[in-house]
C-alpha positions as CSV (number, residue, x, y, z in Angstrom):
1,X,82.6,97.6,76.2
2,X,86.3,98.1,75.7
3,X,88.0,94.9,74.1
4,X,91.5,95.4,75.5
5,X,92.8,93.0,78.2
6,X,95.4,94.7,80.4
7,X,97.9,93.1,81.7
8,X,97.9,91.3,84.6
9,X,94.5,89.8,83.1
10,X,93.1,93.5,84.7
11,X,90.0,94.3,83.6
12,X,90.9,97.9,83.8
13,X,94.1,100.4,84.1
14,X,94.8,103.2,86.7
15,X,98.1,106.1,86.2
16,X,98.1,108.1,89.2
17,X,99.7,111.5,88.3
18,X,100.9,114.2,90.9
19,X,101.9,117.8,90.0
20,X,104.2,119.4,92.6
21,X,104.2,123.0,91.3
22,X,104.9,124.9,94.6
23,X,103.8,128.5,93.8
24,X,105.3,128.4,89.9
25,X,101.1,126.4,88.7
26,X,99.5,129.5,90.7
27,X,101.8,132.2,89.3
28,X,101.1,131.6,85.8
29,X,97.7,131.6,86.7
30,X,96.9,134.5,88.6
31,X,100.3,136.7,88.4
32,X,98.6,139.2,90.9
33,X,99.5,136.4,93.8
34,X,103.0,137.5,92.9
35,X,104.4,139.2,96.7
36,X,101.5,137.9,98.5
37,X,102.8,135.7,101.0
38,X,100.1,135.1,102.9
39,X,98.1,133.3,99.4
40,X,101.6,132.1,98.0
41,X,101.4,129.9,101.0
42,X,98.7,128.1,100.3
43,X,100.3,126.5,97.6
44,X,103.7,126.4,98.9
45,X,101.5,123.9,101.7
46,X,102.3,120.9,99.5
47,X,106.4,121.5,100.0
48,X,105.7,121.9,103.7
49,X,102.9,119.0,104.4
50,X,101.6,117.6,101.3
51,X,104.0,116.1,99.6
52,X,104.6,114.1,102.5
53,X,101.8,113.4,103.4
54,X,100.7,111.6,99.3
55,X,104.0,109.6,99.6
56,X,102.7,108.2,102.7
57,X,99.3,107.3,101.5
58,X,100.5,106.0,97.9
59,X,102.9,104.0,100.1
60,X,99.8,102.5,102.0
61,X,98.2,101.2,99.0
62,X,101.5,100.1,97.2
63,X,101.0,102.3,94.5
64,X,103.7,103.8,92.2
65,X,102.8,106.8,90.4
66,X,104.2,109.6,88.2
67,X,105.3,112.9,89.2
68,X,105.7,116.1,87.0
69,X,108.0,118.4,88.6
70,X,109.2,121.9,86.9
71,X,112.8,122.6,86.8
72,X,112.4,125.5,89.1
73,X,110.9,123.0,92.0
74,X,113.8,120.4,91.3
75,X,116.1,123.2,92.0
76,X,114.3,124.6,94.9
77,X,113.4,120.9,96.7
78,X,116.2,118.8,95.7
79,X,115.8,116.9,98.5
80,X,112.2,116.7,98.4
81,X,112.2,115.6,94.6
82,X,114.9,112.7,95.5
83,X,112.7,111.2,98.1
84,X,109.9,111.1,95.5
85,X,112.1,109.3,93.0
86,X,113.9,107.0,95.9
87,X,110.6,105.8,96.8
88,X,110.3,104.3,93.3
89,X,107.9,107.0,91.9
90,X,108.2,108.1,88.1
91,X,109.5,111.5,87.6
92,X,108.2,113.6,84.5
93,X,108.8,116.9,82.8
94,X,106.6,120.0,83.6
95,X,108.3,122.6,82.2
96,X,111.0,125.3,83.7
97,X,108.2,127.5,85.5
98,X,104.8,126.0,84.6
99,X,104.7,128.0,81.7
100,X,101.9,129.0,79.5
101,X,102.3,127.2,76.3
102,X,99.0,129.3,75.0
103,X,101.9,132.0,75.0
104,X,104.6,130.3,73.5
105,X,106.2,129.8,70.2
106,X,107.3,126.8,69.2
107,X,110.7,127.5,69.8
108,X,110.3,129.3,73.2
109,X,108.6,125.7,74.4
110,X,111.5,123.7,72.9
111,X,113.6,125.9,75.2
112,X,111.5,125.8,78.2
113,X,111.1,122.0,77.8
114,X,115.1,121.9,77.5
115,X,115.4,123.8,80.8
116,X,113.2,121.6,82.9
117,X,115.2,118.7,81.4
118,X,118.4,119.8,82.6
119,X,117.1,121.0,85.6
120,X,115.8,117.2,86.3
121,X,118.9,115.8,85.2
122,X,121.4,117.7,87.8
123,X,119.1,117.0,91.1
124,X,118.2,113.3,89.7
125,X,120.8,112.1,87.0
126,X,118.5,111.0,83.9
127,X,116.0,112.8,81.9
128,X,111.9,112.3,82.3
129,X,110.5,110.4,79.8
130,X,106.5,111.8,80.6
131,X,105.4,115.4,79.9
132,X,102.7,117.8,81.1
133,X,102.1,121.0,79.4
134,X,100.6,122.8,82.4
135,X,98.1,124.3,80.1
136,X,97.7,121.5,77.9
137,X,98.5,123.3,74.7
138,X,101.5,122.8,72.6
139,X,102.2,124.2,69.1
140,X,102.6,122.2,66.2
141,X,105.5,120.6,65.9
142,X,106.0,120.1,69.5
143,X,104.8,116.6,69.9
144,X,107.5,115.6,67.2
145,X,109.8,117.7,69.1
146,X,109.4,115.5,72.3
147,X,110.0,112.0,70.4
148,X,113.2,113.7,69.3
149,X,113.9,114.5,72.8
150,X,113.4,110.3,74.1
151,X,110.0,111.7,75.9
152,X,107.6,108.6,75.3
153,X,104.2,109.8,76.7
154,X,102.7,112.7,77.8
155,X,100.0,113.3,80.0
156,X,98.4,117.0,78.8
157,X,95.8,116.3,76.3
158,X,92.1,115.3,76.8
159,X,89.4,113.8,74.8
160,X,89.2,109.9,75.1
161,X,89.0,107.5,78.2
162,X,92.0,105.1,76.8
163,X,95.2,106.3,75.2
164,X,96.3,107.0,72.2
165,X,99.1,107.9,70.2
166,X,99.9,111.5,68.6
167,X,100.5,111.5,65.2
168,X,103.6,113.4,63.4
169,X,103.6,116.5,61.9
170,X,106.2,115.9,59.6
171,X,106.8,113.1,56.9
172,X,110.0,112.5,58.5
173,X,109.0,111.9,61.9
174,X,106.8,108.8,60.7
175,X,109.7,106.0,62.1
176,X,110.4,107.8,65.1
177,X,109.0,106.1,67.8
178,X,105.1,107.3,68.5
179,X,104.3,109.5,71.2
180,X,101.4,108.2,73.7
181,X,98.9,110.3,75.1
182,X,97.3,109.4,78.5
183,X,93.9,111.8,78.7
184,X,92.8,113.9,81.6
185,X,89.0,114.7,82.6
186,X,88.4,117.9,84.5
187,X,86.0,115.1,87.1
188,X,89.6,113.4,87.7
189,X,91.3,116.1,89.2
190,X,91.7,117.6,92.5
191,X,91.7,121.3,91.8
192,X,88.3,121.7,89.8
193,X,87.3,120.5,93.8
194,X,89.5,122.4,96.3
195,X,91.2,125.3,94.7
196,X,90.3,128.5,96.5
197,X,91.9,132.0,97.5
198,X,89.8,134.6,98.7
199,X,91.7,137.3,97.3
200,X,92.7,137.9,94.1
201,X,90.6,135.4,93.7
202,X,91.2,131.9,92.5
203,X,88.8,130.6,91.2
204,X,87.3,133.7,89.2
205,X,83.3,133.7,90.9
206,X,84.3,132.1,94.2
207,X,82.3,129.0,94.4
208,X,82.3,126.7,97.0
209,X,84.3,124.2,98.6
210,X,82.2,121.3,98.2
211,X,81.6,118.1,100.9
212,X,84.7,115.8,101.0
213,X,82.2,112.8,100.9
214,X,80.3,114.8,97.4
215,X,84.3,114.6,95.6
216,X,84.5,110.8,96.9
217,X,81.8,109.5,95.4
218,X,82.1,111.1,92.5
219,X,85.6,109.7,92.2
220,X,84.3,106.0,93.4
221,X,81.7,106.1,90.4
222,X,84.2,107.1,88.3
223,X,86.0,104.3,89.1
224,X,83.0,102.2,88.6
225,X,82.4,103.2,85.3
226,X,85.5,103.0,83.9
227,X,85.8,99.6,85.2
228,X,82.8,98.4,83.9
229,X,84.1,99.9,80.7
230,X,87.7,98.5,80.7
231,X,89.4,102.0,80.5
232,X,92.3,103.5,81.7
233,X,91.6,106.0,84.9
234,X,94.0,108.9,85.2
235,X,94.2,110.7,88.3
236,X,95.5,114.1,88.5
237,X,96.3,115.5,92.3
238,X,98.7,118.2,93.5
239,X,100.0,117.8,96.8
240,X,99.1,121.4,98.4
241,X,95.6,120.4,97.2
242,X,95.1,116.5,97.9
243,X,97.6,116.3,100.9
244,X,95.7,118.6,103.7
245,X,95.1,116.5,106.8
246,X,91.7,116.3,105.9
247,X,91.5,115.7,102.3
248,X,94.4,113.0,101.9
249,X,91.9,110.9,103.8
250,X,89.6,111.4,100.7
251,X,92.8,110.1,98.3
252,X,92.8,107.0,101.3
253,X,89.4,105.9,100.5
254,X,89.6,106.4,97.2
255,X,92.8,104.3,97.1
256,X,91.3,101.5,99.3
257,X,87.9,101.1,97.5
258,X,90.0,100.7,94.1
259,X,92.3,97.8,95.8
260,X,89.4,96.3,97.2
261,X,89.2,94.6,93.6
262,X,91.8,92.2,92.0
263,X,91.4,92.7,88.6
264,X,93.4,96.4,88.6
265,X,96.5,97.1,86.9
266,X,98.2,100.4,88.2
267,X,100.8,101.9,86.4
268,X,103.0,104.6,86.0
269,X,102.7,106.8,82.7
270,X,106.1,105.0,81.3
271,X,104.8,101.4,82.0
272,X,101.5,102.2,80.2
273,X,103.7,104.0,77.2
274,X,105.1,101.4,77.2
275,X,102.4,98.3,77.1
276,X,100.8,100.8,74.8
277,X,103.2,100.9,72.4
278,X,103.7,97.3,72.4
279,X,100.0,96.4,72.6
280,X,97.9,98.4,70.7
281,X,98.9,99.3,66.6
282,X,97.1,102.4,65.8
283,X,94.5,104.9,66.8
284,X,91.1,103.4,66.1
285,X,89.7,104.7,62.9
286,X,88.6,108.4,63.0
287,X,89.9,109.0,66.1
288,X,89.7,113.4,66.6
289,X,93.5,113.0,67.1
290,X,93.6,111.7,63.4
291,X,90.9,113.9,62.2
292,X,92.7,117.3,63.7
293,X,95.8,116.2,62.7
294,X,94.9,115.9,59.0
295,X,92.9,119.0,58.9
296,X,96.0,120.9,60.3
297,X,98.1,119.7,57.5
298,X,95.5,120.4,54.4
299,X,95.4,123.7,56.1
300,X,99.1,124.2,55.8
């Protein structure tokens, strides 16, 4: 079992994260949805209902999360992205577009990164200090780049059930302040669940949309584990997804059963950077982090 003791004298940690893409996630995706307004509007839902909809139920539960917004969406729903922030929610970095890192060159993800940043800053007035690649990847380089940039934690990465911190890719970015990772599992996420177009299809093979009560449970034992465990629960949900009147009763429950105990510490992705940063000294020893890491630079 876990040794930490979060704050709070929690016996475990929960970051809710919410991606509000509008059709920019899908695009990158599947560009063949490009001028098909009848499946663009699927995901442009989460502008129109959804967004509202998880505000109201994170409200419910008196839970502050962590939003990662594109540049292109801050533009688009200004007001929208103000009423997230208003109502004391965390606003992170997603890129200009959603764009593919797998794509990218270093420099090209510098620049996207930039874009989103300014982007924030005009409809908000301060810079995100969280990060998502929307693909995950990033080149090398890129995580050094982001400390650089004042980003303290990103949220893109996989691999563990706790975080952990990236390590540098240069010599000279070893006193720069140490960029925290907080890991995703595909089992944590809405869209593995729910994301369906019939044609061009999304996903590729069509499989079902399963029972409500199926994704609940799994989410509940989840839960259950990683308390048991004393781990760090990140939840990813995206509003056109989650926030359907009939699912955001599913994000309710889930919400409900997890404040039905006293011992949980929720948190937005800066406050856990942060507690991270000040709590925990290193990666423990031969973490894959580590190991990658020092591979990639004997390989160099």
């Amino acid at each position: 079992m876990n040794s930490l003791r979060w704050p709070q004298n929690a016996r475990c940690a929960v970051v809710v994260t919410v991606d509000f893409n509008d059709e920019h996630g899908i695009l990158t995706q599947e560009p063949r949805i490009a001028g098909r307004e009848k499946s663009l509007s699927v995901w442009r839902y989460g502008a129109k209902r959804g967004v509202d909809r998880v505000l109201d139920a994170l409200e419910e539960f008196d839970v502050h999360s962590s939003w990662f917004v594109p540049g292109r969406v801050a533009e688009t729903h200004a007001d929208l992205v103000k009423r997230i922030s208003t109502q004391k929610h965390e606003i992170g970095n997603s890129g200009y577009v959603c764009e593919d890192f797998d794509t990218l060159t270093l420099d090209a993800q510098k620049d996207v990164f930039r874009r989103g940043q300014a982007a924030l800053a005009q409809v908000l007035g301060q810079h995100a200090q969280g990060f998502r690649s929307f693909t995950g990847n990033w080149a090398p380089g890129f995580a050094d780049f982001l400390r650089d940039e004042g980003v303290t934690w990103s949220s893109s990465w996989r691999g563990d059930d706790l975080p952990y911190f990236h390590m540098p890719d240069t010599d000279t970015s070893l006193t720069a302040p140490r960029l925290v990772e907080l890991p995703l599992h595909y089992e944590l996420e809405d869209e593995p669940y729910f994301a369906y177009n019939l044609s061009p299809a999304v996903p590729v093979g069509q499989p079902r949309i399963p029972s409500y009560r199926e994704v609940l449970q799994n989410w509940k034992h989840d839960f259950a584990a990683f308390h048991r465990f004393g781990l760090c629960f990140v939840l990813r949900l995206h509003p056109e997804i989650i926030g359907t009147a009939g699912r955001i009763d599913v994000l309710r429950e889930l919400l409900a059963n997890i404040r039905s105990r006293d011992d949980v510490w929720f948190a937005t992705g800066s406050e856990m950077a942060a507690w991270w940063q000040q709590s925990v000294e290193a990666n423990e020893p031969g973490h894959p982090v580590e190991v990658y890491a020092r591979h990639r630079r004997e390989e160099a």
